[in-house]
Legacy VTK file of the C-alpha trace (Angstrom):
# vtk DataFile Version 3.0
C-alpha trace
ASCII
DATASET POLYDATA
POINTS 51 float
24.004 0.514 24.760
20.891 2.673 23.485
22.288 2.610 19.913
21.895 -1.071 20.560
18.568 -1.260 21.770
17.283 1.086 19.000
18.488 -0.551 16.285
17.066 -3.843 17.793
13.653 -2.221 18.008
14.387 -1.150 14.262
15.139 -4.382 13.049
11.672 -6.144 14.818
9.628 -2.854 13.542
11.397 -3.655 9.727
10.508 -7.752 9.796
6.965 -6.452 11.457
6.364 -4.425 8.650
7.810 -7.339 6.429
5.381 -9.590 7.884
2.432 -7.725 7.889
3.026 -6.840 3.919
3.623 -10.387 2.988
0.699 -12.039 5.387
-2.334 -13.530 3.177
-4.714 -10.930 4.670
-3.344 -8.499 2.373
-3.040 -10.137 -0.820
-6.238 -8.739 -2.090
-5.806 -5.446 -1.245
-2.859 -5.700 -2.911
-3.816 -7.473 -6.319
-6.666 -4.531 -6.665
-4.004 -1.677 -6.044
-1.907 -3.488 -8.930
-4.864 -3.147 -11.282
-5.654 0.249 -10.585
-2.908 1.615 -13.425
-4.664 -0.600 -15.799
-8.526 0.286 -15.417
-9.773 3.566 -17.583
-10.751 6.353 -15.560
-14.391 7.562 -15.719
-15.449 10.191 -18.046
-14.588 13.842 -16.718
-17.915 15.911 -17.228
-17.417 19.595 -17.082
-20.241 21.943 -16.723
-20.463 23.187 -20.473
-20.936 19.734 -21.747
-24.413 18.248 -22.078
-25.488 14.416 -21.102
LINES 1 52
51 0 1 2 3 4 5 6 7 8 9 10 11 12 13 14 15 16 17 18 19 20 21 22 23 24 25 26 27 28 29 30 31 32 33 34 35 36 37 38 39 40 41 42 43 44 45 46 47 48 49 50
């Protein structure tokens, strides 16, 4: 009976997670995070260099 319930509350915690990943709100967060591995990083400036 508990494994029951649990894996119930599993299943609406999965399609709640689902939901939540796939819901419009996120979709720019989301298309920025998939650009990130494409941008250049800054240039590192260490302290013996001059500007």
């Amino acid at each position: 009976m508990i494994s029951g319930i649990f894996i119930i509350l599993m299943m609406i915690l999965f399609f709640g997670v689902v939901y939540w990943a796939w819901s419009d709100r996120q979709q720019p967060t989301f298309d920025r995070m998939a650009q990130l591995p494409l941008e250049d990083d800054e240039p590192q400036i260490s302290r013996g260099d001059k500007l």
